[in-house]
C-alpha positions as semicolon CSV with decimal commas, in nm:
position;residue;x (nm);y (nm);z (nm)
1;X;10,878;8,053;5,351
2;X;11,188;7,944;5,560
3;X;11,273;8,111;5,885
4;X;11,561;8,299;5,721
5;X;11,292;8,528;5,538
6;X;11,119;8,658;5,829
7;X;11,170;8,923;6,041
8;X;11,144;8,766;6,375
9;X;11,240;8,435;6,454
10;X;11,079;8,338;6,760
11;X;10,928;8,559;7,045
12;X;11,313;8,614;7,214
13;X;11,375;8,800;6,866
14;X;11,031;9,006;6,912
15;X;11,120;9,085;7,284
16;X;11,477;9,205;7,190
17;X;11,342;9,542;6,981
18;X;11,295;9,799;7,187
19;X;10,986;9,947;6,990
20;X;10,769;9,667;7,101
21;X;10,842;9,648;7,543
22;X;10,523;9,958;7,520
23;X;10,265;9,700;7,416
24;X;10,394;9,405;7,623
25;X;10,416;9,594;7,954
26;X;10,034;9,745;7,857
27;X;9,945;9,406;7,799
28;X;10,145;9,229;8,073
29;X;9,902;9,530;8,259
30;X;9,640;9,503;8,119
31;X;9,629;9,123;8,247
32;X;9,736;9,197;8,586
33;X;9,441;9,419;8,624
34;X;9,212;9,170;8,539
35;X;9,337;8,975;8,799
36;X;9,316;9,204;9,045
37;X;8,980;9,259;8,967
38;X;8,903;8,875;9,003
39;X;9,076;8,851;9,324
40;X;8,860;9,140;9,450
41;X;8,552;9,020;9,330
42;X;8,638;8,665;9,493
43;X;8,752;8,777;9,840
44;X;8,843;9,038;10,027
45;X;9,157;8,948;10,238
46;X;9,409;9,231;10,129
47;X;9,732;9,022;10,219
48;X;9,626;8,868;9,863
49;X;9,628;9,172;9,657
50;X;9,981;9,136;9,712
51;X;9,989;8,777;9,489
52;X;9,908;8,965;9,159
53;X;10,136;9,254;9,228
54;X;10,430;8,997;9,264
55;X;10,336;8,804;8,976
56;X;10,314;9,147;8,750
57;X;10,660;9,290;8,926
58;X;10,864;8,938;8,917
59;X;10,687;8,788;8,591
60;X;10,748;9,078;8,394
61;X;11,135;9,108;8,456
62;X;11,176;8,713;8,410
63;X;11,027;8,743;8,115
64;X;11,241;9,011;7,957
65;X;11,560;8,908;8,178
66;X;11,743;8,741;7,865
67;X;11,670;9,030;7,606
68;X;11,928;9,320;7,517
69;X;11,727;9,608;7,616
70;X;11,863;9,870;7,860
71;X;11,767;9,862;8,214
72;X;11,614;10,208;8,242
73;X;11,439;10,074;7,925
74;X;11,281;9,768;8,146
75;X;11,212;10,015;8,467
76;X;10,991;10,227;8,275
77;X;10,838;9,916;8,128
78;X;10,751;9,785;8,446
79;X;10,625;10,093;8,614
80;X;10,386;10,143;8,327
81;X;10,261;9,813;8,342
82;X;10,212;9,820;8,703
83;X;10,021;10,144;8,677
84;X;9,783;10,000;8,370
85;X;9,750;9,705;8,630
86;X;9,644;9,949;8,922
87;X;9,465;10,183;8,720
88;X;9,247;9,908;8,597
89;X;9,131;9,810;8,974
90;X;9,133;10,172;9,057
91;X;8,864;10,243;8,807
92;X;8,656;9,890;8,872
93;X;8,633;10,033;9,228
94;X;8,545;10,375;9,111
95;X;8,277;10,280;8,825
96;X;8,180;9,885;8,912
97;X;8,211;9,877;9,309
98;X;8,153;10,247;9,428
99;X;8,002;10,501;9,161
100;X;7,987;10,758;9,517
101;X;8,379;10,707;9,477
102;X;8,421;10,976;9,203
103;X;8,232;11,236;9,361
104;X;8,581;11,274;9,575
105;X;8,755;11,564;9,515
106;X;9,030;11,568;9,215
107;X;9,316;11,636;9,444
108;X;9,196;11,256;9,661
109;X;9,222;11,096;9,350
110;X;9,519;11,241;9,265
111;X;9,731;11,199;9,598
112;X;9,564;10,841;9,557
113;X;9,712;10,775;9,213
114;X;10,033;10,950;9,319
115;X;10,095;10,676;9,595
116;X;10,023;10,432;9,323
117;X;10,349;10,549;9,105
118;X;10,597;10,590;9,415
119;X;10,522;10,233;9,487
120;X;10,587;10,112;9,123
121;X;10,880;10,362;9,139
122;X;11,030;10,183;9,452
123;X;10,951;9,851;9,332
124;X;11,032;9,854;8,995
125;X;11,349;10,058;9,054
126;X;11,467;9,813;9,343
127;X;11,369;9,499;9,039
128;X;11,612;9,722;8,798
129;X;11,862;9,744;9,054
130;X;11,893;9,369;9,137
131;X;11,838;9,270;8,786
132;X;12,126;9,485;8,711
133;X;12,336;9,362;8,971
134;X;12,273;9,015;8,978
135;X;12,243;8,994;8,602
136;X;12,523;8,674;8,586
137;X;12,271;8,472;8,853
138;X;11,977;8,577;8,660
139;X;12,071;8,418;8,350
């Protein structure tokens, strides 16, 4: 079967379709959170919780800086992998760390969680933006 035949060429071909940026920024995520997790269960300096966050935020738009999918397209990409990245600490801590941690009351949580997206909303929008901007440099 020759490379003509198939569908996707190479992993630049996958990234370009829009349908599949969903699983890689869950996965992308998904990954994050598992470091997160490992960095909490290793120490508990919080200036380093800021090492995975970077590597989710900046890895995730270098890797999808060369495709052809709209930049609102990569925003919401990022946000929801940086929330599947936080969400995954948030319930280590809550089920793993600190059972007493759910008996909060819903509206903690949610204020909690809330926080979470207006810092992925700030972030990723201000990676958009310079992405966006700089697009020539990023290249």
């Amino acid at each position: 079967m020759s490379f003509k035949n198939r569908k996707y060429q190479g992993f630049a071909e996958w990234l370009d379709e829009p349908k599949n940026l969903p699983f890689l920024s869950l996965i992308w995520g998904f990954t994050i959170g598992v470091l997160l997790i490992l960095k909490y269960s290793l120490t508990t300096n919080g200036a380093l919780t800021l090492i995975p966050y970077a590597i989710l935020v900046i890895g995730f738009f270098w890797l999808i800086k060369k495709t052809k999918i709209n930049y609102f397209h990569r925003f919401l990409a990022g946000l929801a992998s940086y929330m599947v990245a936080s969400l995954v600490l948030y319930l280590y801590i809550a089920f793993v760390i600190n059972p007493k941690y759910l008996t909060s009351p819903i509206w903690v949580h949610s204020v909690r969680i809330g926080m979470m997206l207006v810092t992925a909303v700030i972030i990723n929008g201000l990676m958009s933006y310079l992405q966006y901007r700089f697009k020539a440099k990023l290249s």
